[in-house]
C-alpha positions, 0 to 999 in steps of 0.5 A: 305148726310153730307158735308163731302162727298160733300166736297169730291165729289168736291176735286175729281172733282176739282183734275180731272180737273186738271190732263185733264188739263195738257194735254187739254187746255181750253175747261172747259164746255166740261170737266165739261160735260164729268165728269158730265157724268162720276158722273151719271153713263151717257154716253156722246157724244162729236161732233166736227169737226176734230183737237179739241182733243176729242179722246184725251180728253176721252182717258185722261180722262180714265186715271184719272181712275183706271179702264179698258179703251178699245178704238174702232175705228168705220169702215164701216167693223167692225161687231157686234162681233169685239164689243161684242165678239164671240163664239169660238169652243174649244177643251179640251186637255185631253177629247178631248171635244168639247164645245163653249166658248164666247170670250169677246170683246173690250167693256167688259171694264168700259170705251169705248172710240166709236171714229167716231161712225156714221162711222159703219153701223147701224147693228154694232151701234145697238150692242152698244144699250143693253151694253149702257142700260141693261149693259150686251151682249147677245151671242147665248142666254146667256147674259153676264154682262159687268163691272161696272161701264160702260161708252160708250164715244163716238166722231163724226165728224158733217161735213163730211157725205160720207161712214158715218151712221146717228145714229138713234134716239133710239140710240141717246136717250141712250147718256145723253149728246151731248156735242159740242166741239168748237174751242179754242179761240186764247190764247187758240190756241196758248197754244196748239201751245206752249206745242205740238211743244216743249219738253215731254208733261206732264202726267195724273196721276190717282185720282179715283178707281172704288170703290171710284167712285161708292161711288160718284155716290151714293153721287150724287144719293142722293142729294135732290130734291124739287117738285117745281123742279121736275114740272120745268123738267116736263115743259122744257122736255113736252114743246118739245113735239109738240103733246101734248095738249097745244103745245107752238106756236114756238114749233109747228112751228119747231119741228116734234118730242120732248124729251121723258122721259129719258130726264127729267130722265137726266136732273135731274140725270144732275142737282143733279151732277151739284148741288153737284160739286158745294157744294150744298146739293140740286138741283136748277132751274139753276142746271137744266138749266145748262145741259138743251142744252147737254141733249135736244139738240138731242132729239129735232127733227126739222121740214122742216121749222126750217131747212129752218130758220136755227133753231137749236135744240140749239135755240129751247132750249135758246127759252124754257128756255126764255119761261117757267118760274119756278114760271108757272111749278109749279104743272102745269103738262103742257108746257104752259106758265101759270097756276093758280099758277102764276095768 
């Protein structure tokens, strides 16, 4: 990995903010996330309330790319294969043979935008979970692999529960992030009231190919590593889990269940790509700590009593980061708070 290529990784990041800001105001973390994502081959769930730009933001975001945008909109109707695709009976007109052929649906795109994901049943959700991991549909035994690259980007609204699905965990734990998109401050809000009430909007110009992009996710791939990080994921990502051997007291008392490996998978791919947006040719604890809440937040399940409390997983996480230190990772292989490392 020369300077150069990083160099590069950061014009093409700082150019992409620029055009989602033409047309987004503030919201800089979330953006920040959201091609986080995008440079670790990761996808990414964007929960806020209604009014806050997220279906906006992900179809910009499509457009800075040279790269096929297909947008599903989440209904209780919608059924396995208006996602996927079916097989159709056709007919050849000189043979007059009969044969099946598959019908590709809306997610044989590279970019999906899954707008209010939790409004579809379980069934239709679960259609999602082989493109999302293996990137590939499954139809009558034969599978057929899905472009590359691939992203599911998908948005939910957290208040309002009637006619929706709650996503199960298994299908959570495939989203790298779970971004939280908040309201605008009030310079900010007045900057939207500014641009949408007035004349022509701007337009997002396009600054990425396909091609290129592949190119920056090797990049991001390749930045170095050291073990003593590697221990610190090891610790923030086992120190979730309440059964483990040497349980932290908090985590006891709040959590029902913790973060699987994938997390830790995450938190790194996460850090390497925070790590080189900023020009730096290794990975840092604070590179780690950075994406700790859009990688751990959903994958923290809380007990009755943290419910009760009004404790988040979002609290949890601020507790974790508080609580296990770096220098007491190191080489512990465990989530307690000390080792003979630190002693």
């Amino acid at each position: 990995m020369s300077e150069a290529s990083l160099e590069h990784l950061r014009d093409v990041h700082a150019r992409m903010k620029t055009e989602l800001h033409r047309v987004i105001v503030g919201q800089d973390e979330v953006i920040d996330q959201l091609l986080l994502a995008i440079l670790t081959r990761g996808h990414c769930l964007l929960v806020g309330v209604p009014g806050l730009a997220k279906t906006l933001m992900i179809s910009s975001l499509s457009r800075t790319l040279d790269l096929k945008f297909s947008r599903i909109q989440f209904t209780p109707d919608l059924m396995p294969s208006d996602i996927t695709g079916t097989e159709l009976l056709t007919i050849d007109p000189e043979t007059a043979e009969r044969k099946f052929r598959f019908a590709e649906g809306p997610i044989f795109a590279n970019v999906i935008l899954a707008d209010e994901i939790n409004r579809t049943p379980p069934k239709t959700q679960a259609a999602l979970l082989e493109a999302m991991v293996e990137r590939q549909v499954t139809s009558s035994g034969v599978p057929h692999a899905l472009p590359d690259p691939f992203f599911v980007l998908a948005t939910q609204n957290p208040i309002e529960q009637e006619g929706t699905y709650p996503l199960p965990e298994a299908q959570l734990d495939r989203f790298m992030f779970m971004v939280h998109v908040d309201y605008p401050s009030h310079e900010e809000e007045r900057e939207i009231l500014r641009r949408t009430t007035g004349g022509k909007m701007d337009e997002v110009s396009c600054v990425l190919a396909g091609d290129e992009l592949r190119e920056l996710q090797e990049i991001v791939r390749s930045v170095p590593i050291a073990d003593a990080v590697y221990d610190y994921v090891l610790a923030l990502a086992r120190g979730t889990r309440v059964h483990s051997k040497e349980p932290l007291p908090f985590i006891k008392d709040w959590v029902t269940w913790g973060a699987g490996p994938r997390a830790g998978q995450f938190l790194v791919l996460g850090g390497k790509a925070n790590a080189a947006i900023h020009g730096r040719n290794h990975v840092s604890v604070e590179d780690i700590q950075s994406v700790a809440h859009p990688v751990l937040r959903h994958r923290i399940l809380t007990n009755f009593t943290a419910q009760a409390e009004g404790i988040t997983s979002d609290i949890i996480i601020d507790r974790l980061l508080e609580e296990v230190r770096p220098s007491d990772a190191i080489g512990a292989g465990l989530p307690g708070l000390a080792s003979s490392t630190s002693q």
